[in-house]
NUVO-669583 format. One record per residue: residue number from 0; residue in three letters; x, y, z of N, C-alpha, C in turn. Coordinates in Angstrom, 3 decimals, decimal comma. Each point is the difference from the previous one (the first is absolute). Layout:
// NUVO-669583
[pt NUM; 'Ala'; [X; Y; Z]; [X; Y; Z]; [X; Y; Z]]
...
This chain:
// NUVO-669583
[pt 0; 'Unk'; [-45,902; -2,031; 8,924]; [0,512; -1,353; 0,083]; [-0,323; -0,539; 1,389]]
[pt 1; 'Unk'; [-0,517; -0,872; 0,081]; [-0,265; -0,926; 1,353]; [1,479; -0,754; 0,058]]
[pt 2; 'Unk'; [-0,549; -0,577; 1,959]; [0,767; -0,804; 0,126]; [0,777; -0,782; -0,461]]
[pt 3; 'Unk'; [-1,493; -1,034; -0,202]; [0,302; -1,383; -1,118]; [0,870; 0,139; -1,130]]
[pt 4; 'Unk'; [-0,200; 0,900; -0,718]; [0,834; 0,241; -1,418]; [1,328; 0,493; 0,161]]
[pt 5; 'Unk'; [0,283; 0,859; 1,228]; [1,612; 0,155; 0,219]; [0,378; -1,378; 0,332]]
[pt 6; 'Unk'; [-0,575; -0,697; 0,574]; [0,609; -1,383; 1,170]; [0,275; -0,757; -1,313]]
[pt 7; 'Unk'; [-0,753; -0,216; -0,463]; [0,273; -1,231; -1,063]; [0,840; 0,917; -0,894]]
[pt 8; 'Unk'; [0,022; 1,012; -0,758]; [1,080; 0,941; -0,750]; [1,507; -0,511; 0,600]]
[pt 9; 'Unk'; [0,374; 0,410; 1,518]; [1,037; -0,458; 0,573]; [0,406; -1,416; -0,422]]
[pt 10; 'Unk'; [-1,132; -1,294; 0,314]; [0,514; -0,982; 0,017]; [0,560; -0,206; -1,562]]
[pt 11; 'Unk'; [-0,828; -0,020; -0,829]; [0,308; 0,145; -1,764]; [1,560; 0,137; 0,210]]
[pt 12; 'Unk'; [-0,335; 1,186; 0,513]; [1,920; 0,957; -0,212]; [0,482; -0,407; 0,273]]
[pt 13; 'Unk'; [0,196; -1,016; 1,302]; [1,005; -1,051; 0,456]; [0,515; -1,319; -0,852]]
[pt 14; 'Unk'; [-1,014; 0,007; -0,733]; [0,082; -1,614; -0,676]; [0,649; 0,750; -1,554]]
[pt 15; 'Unk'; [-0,074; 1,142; -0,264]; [0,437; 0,301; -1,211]; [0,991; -0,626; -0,680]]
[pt 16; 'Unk'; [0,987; 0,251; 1,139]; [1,797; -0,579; -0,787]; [-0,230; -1,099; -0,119]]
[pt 17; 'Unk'; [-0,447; -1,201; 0,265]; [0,383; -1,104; -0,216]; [-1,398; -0,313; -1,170]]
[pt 18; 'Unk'; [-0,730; 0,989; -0,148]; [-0,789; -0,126; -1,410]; [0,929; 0,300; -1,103]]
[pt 19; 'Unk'; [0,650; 1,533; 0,739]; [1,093; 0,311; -1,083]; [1,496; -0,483; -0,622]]
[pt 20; 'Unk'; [-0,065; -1,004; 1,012]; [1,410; -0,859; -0,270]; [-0,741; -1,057; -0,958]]
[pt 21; 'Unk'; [-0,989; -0,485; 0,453]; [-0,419; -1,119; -1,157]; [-0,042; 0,461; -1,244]]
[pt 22; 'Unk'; [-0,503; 1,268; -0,537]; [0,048; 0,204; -1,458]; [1,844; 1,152; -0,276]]
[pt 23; 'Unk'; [0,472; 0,111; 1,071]; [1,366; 0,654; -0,689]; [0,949; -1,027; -0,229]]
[pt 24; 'Unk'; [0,701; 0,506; -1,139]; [0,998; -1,087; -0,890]; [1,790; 0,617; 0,609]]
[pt 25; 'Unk'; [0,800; -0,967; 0,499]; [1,110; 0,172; 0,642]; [0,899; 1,260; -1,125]]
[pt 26; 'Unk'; [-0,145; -0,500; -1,217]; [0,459; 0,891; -0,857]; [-0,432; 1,695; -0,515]]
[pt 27; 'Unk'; [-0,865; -0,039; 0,758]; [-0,481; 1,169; -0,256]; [0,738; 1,334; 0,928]]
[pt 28; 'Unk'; [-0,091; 1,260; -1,037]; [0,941; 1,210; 0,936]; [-0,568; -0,135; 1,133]]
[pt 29; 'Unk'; [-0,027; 1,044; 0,914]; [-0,267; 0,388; 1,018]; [-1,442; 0,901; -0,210]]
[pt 30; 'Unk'; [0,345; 1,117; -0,538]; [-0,758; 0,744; -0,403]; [-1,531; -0,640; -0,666]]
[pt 31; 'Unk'; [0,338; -1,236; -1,183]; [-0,815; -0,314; -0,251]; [-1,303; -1,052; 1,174]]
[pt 32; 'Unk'; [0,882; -0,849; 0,756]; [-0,713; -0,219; 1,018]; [-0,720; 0,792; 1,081]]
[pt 33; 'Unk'; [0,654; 1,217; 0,190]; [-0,616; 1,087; 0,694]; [-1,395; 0,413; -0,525]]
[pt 34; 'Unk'; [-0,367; 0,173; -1,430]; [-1,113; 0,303; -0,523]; [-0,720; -1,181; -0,160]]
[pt 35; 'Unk'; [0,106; -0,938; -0,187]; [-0,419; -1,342; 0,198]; [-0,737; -0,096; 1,341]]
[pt 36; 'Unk'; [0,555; 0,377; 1,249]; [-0,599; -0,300; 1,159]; [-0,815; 1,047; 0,202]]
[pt 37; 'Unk'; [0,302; 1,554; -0,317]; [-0,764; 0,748; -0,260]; [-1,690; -0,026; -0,566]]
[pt 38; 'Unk'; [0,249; -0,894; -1,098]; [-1,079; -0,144; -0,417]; [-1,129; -0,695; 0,225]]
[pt 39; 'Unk'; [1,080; -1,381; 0,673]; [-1,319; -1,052; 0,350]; [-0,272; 0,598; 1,158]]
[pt 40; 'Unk'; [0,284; 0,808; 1,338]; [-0,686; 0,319; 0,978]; [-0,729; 1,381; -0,820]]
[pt 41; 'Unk'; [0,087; 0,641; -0,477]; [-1,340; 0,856; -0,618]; [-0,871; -1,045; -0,521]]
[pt 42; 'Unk'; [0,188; -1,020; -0,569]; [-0,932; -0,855; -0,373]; [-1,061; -1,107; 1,441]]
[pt 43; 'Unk'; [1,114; -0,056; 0,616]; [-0,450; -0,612; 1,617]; [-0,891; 0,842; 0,603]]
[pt 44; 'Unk'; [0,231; 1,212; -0,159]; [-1,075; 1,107; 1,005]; [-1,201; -0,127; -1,015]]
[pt 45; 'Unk'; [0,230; 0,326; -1,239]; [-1,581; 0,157; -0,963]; [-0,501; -1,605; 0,336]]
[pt 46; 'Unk'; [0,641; -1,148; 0,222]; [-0,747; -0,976; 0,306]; [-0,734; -0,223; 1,309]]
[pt 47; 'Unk'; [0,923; 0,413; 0,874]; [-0,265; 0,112; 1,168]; [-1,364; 1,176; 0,221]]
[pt 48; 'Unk'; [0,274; 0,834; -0,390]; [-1,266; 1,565; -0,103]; [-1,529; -0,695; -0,424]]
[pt 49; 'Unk'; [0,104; -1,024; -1,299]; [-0,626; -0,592; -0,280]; [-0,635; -0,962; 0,492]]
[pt 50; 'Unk'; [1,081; -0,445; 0,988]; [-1,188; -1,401; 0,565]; [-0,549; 0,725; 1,100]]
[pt 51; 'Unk'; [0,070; 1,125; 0,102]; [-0,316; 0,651; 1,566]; [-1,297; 1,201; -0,448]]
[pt 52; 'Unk'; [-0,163; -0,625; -1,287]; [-0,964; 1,081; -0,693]; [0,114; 1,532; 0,567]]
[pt 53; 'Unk'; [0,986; 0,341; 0,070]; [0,973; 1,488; 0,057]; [0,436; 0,186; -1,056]]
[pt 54; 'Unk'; [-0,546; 0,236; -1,429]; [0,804; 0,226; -1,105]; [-0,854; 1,666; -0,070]]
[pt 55; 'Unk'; [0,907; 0,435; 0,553]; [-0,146; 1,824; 0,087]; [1,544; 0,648; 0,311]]
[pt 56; 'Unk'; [0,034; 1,070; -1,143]; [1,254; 0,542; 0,361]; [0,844; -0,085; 1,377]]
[pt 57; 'Unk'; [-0,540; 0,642; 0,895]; [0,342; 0,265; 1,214]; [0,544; -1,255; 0,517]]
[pt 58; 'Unk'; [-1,173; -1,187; -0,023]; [0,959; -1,151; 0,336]; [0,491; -1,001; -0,876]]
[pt 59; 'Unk'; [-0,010; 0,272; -1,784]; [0,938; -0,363; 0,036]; [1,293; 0,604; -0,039]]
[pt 60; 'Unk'; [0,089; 1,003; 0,175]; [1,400; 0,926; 0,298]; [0,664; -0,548; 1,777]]
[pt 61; 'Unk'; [-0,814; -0,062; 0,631]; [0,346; -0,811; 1,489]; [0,643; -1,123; -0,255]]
[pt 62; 'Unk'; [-1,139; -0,799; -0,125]; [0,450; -1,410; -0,189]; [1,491; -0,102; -0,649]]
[pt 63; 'Unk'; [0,125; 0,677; -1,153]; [1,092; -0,041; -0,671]; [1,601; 0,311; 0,960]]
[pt 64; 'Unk'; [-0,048; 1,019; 0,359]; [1,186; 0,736; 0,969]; [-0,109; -1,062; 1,247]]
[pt 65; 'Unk'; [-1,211; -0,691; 0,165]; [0,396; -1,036; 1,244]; [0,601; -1,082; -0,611]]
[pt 66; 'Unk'; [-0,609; -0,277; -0,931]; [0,728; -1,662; -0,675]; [1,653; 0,354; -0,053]]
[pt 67; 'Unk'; [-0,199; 1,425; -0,964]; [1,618; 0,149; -0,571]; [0,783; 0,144; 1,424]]
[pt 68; 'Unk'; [0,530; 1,052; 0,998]; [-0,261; -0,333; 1,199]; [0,542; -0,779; 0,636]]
[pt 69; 'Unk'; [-0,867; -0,855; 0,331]; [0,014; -1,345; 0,424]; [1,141; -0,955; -0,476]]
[pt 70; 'Unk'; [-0,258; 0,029; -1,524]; [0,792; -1,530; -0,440]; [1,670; 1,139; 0,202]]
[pt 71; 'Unk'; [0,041; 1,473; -0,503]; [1,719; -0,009; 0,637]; [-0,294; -0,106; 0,980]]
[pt 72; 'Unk'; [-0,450; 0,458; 1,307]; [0,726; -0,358; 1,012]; [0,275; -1,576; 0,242]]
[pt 73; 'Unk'; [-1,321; -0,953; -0,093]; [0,246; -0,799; 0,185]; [1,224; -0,999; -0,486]]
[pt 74; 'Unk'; [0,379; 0,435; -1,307]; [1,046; -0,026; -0,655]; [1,385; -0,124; 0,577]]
[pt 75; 'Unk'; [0,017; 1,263; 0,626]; [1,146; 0,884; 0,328]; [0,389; -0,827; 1,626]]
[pt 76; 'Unk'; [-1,079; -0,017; 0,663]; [0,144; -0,835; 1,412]; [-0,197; -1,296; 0,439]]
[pt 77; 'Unk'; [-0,701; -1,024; -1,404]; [-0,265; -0,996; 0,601]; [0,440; -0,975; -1,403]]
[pt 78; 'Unk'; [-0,343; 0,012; -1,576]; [0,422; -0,377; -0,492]; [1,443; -0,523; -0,574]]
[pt 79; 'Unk'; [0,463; 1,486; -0,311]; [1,664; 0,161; -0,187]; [0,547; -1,006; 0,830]]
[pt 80; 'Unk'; [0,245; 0,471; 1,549]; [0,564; -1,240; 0,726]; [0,196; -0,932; 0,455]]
[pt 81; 'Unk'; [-1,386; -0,756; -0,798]; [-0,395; -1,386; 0,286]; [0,736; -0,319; -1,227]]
[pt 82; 'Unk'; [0,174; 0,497; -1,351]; [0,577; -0,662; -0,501]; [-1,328; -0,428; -1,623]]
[pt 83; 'Unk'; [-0,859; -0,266; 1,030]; [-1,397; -0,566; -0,942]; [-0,248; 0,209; -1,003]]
[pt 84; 'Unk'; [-0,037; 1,428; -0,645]; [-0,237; -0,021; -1,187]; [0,903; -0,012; -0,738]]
[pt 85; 'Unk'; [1,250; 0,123; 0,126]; [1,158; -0,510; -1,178]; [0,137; -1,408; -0,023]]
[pt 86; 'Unk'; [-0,583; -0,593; 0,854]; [-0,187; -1,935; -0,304]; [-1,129; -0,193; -0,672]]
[pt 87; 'Unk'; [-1,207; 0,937; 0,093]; [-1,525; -0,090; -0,761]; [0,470; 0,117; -1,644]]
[pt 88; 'Unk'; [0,968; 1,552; 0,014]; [0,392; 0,419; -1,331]; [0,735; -1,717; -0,595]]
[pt 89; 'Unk'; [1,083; -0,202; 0,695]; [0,691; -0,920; -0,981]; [-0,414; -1,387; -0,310]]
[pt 90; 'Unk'; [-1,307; -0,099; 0,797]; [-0,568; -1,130; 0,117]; [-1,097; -0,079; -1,561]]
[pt 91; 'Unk'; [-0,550; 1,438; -0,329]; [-0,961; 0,238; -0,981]; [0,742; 0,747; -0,903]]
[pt 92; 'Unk'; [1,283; -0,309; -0,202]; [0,257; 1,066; -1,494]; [1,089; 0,677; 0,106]]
């Protein structure tokens, strides 16, 4: 994995939650949103792997653990306490 493809992997991962607040529904368990966000960042890294013409195990197994990664922490330290994506969520659903 190069540079480039972790750097931009990271940024992806940052922007995740508020990808993932736009398609999660307020009503939904917990659990089920958990696999929900789960999924679209495995889907974010194979896109991401892809535009970086890195579609090889190795990176996309990288890419992936950086996106996923990324969007908790970013989650955990910058989203959550802004508040942002539970106004994104109730704003879309």
């Amino acid at each position: 994995m190069d540079s480039e493809l972790a750097t931009i992997s990271g940024i992806v991962g940052f922007a995740m939650p508020a990808a993932i607040a736009v398609l999660n529904r307020e009503r939904w368990k917990p659990a089920t949103k958990a696999i929900a966000a789960f999924v679209l960042c495995l889907v974010a890294a194979l896109l991401t792997a892809w535009y970086q013409d890195a579609l090889n195990a190795e990176d996309v197994r990288a890419t992936a653990l950086i996106v996923v990664g990324s969007a908790i922490g970013s989650y955990q330290l910058w989203w959550k306490p802004s508040t942002l994506t539970d106004r994104i969520e109730s704003a879309t659903g």
